[in-house]
Structure formats: C-alpha cells, structure tokens
C-alpha positions as a Markdown table, in Angstrom:
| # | Residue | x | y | z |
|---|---|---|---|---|
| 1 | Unk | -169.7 | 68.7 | 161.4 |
| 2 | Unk | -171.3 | 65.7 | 162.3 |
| 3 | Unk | -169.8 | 62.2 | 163.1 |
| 4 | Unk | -169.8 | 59.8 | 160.6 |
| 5 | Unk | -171.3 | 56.3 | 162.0 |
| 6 | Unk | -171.6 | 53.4 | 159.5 |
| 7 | Unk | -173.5 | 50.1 | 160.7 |
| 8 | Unk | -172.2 | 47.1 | 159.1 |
| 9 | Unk | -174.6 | 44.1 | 158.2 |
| 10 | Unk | -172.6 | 40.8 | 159.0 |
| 11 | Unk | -173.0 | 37.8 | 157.2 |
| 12 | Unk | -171.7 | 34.7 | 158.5 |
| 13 | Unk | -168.9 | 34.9 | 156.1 |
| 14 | Unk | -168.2 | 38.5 | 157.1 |
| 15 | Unk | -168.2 | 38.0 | 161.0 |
| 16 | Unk | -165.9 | 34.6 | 160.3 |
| 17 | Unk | -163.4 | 36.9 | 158.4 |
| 18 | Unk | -163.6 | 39.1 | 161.8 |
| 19 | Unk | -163.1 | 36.9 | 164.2 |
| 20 | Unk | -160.2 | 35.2 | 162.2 |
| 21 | Unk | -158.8 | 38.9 | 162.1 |
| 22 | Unk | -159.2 | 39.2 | 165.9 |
| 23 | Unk | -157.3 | 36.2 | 166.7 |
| 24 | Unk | -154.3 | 38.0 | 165.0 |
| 25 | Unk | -155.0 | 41.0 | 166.6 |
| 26 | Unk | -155.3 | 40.0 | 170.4 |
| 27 | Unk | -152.5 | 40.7 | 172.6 |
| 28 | Unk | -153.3 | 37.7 | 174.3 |
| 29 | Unk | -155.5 | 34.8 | 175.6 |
| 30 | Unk | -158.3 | 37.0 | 177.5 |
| 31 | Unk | -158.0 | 40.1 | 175.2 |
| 32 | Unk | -161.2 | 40.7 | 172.9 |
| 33 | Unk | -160.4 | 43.5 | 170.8 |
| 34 | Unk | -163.3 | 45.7 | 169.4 |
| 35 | Unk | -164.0 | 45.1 | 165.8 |
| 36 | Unk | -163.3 | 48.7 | 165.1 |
| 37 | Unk | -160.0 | 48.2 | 166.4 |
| 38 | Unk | -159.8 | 44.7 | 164.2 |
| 39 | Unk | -161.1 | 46.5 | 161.1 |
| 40 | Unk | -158.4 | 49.6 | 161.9 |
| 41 | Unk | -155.2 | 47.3 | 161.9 |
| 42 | Unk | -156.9 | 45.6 | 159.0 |
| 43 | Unk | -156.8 | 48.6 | 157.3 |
| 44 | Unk | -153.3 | 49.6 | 158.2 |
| 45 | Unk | -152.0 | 46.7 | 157.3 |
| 46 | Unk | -153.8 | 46.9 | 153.5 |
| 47 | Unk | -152.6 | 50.2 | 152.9 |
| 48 | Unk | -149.1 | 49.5 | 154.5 |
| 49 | Unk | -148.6 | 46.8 | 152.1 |
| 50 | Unk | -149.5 | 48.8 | 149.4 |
| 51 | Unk | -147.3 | 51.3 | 149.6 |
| 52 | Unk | -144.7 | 48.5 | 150.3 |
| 53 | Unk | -145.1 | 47.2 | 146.5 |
C-alpha cells in the first residue's frame, strides 16, 4: 500500500487563508508551523464542531 501524497495548487487567496490559519496555530512568536500541521488542526477543528452541533 502506497502513500497517498496530494500537491495542493495555491492561489493567493488560498495561501492568505493559510497563513491566517498559521497565526492561530503558532505556539508563539518564532514558531512556523508546517501547513500540514495548519491544514490538520484545521481539520480537527471542522469536524469537532460538527459533531458539537
């Protein structure tokens, strides 16, 4: 079984949306999360909410 690997084209809008989602993310001033890690909590936090409703 092979490793899925998806590459993501980024528009402007898209990477603004990311780095708005890192600054929530960051633990702190000189953190700089990956985006999979930014695109994982963003994630969580969609389905969290969901099943919150």
């Amino acid at each position: 079984m092979g490793t899925d690997r998806t590459t993501l084209r980024l528009s402007d809008e898209r990477k603004q949306l990311l780095e708005d989602a890192a600054g929530i993310v960051v633990d702190g001033p000189e953190d700089d999360p990956p985006r999979s890690d930014v695109i994982d909590a963003a994630l969580t936090h969609l389905i969290e909410s969901e099943q919150n409703t």
